[in-house]
C-alpha positions, -999 to +999 in steps of 0.1 A: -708+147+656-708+138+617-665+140+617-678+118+646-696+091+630-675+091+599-643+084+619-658+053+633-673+041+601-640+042+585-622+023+616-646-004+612-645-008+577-606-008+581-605-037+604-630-059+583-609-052+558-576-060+575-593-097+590-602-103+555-568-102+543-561-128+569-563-170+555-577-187+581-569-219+563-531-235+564-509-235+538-487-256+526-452-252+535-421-265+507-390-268+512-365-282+481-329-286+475-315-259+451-314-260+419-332-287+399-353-313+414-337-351+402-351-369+375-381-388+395-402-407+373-408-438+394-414-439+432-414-465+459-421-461+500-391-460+517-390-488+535-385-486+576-382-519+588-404-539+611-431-515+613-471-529+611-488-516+585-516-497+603-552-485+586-536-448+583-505-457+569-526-478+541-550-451+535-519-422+534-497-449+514-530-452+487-538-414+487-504-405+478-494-428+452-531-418+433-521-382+432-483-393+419-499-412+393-524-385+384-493-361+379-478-391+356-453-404+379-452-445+383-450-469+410-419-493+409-408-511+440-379-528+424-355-499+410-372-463+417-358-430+407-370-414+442-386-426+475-414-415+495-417-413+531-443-396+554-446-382+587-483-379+605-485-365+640-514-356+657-525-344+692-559-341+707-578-301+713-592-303+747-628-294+752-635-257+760-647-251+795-673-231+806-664-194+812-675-160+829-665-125+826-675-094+842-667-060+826-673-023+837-669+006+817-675+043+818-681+074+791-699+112+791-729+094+797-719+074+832-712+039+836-720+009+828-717-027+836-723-066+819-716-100+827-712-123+799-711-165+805-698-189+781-717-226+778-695-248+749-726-267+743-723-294+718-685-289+715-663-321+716-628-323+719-610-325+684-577-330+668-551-313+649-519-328+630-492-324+607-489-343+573-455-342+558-440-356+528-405-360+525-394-375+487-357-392+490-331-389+457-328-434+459-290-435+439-281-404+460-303-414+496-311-381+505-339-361+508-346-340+479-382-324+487-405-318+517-441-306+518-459-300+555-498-290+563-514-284+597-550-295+593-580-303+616-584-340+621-620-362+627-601-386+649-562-395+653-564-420+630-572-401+596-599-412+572-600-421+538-610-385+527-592-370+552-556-387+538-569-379+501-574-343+507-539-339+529-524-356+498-541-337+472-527-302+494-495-312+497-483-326+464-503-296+443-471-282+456-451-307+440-444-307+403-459-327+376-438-358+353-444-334+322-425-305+340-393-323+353 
């Protein structure tokens, strides 16, 4: 019964260890042309005409030129080496319903039975969404970088934190001015 007991042990621990190796947050996900990345020192938005202005897209639009500028890079409408554009859908998690389950089961020392019953109390329904960041060569027009993250969303329209912390993820992937 010891080999027994030791068997299991080991099983267990081998499966905590296994879901430990497991991230259960998302990554970031880069994608770049080869070779070097062009000279960006300044950045503008690339401009998509005759869209509104919307509270995300100023709160994105402010989150991401903060972290450019914290990694030494400069805003300049007029003439900019590179252009940024962005990319922000999201889609709602429906509320979990109420579930039951009956299981039976059997062994050397006879059967046995349960019934289990799920209540999602307190859960709401949620979102989830996908920030990308696409940066655009401007003398060449074409897209030079990309930088994607899944992440858990408040509400479809992200707030100021939330757009901070998606920009903060996604351009720790991208390079500082010092570095180019």
């Amino acid at each position: 019964m010891p080999r027994f007991c030791a068997r299991i042990i080991v099983a267990v621990l081998g499966a905590a260890w296994l879901a430990g190796c497991v991230s259960s947050g998302s990554r970031v996900r880069v994608d770049q042309v080869e070779g070097e990345l062009p000279k960006c020192r300044t950045f503008a938005w690339h401009a998509i005409e005759g869209d509104v202005t919307s509270l995300t897209d100023q709160r994105v639009r402010t989150a991401v030129m903060n972290q450019l500028e914290a990694k030494g890079y400069q805003e300049s409408p007029d003439k900019p080496d590179c252009r940024i554009a962005y990319h922000l859908t999201t889609r709602e998690i429906p509320r979990a319903r109420p579930g039951v389950g009956v299981g039976v089961g059997g062994g050397s020392r006879g059967v046995g039975g349960g019934i289990g019953i799920s209540l999602p109390i307190g859960q709401r329904a949620g979102f989830t969404g996908t920030f990308t960041l696409d940066v655009i060569d401007a003398a060449k027009n074409t897209q030079v970088w990309t930088g994607s993250i899944d992440a858990d969303l408040r509400e479809a329209d992200i707030s100021d934190s939330e757009a901070q912390q998606l920009a903060e993820q996604v351009l720790g992937e991208f390079p500082n001015a010092a570095a180019q």
